[in-house]
C-alpha positions in Angstrom: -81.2 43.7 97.9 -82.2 44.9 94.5 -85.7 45.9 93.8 -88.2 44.7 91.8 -88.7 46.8 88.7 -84.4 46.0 88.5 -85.5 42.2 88.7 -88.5 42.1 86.6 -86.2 44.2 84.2 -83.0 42.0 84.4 -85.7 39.0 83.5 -86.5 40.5 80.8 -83.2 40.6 79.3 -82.9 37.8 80.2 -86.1 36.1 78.3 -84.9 38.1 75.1 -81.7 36.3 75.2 -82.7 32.9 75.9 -85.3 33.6 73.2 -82.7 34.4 71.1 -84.9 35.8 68.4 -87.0 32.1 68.2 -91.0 32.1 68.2 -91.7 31.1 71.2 -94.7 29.0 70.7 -93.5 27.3 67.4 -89.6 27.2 68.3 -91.1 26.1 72.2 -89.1 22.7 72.7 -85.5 24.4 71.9 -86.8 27.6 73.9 -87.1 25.6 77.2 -83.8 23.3 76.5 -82.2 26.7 76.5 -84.1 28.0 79.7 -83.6 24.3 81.2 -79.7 25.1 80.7 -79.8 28.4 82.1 -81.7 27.3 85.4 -79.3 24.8 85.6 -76.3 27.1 85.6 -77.2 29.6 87.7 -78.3 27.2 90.7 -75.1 25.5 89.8 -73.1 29.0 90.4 -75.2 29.7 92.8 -74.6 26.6 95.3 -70.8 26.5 94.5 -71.2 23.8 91.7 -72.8 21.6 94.7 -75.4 19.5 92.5 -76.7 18.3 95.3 -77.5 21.8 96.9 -78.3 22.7 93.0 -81.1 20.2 93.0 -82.7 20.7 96.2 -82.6 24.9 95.8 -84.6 24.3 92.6 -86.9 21.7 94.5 -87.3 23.9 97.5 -87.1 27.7 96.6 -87.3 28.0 92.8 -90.3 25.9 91.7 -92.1 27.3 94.6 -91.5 31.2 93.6 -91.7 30.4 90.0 -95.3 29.2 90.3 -96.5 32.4 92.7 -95.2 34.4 90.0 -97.3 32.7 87.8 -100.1 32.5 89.6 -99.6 36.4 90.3 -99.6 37.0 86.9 -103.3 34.7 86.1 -104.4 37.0 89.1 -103.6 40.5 87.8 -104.3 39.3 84.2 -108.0 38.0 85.6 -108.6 41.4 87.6 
């Protein structure tokens, strides 16, 4: 399992390229088509190009983590 500075760090990478040099509050509808495509494809890889297994890893594990990262973040950013 890889740690977490190596996954905060391939995120970033990966946030540069999906921003693709683009503002992201004024470019912000064609930022989050690209990151909507992205999430797509990697649950696609990731579930053997099983949409239905796609669909119910994003539903079941992704949105969850994705918002307790967020909400980690509000927390360290309000401390």
């Amino acid at each position: 399992m890889k740690s977490p500075s190596r996954d905060s760090q391939l995120a970033l990478e990966a946030a540069k390229l999906i921003l693709d040099g683009r503002d992201p509050v004024k470019d912000r509808a064609q930022v989050l088509i690209t990151l909507d495509h992205t999430i797509a494809t990697i649950l696609l890889v990731a579930m053997e190009r099983d949409p239905q297994k796609a669909v119910q890893m994003f539903s079941e594990g992704t949105v969850p983590h994705v918002e307790e990262r967020i909400m980690l973040f509000a927390s360290k950013r309000r401390a």
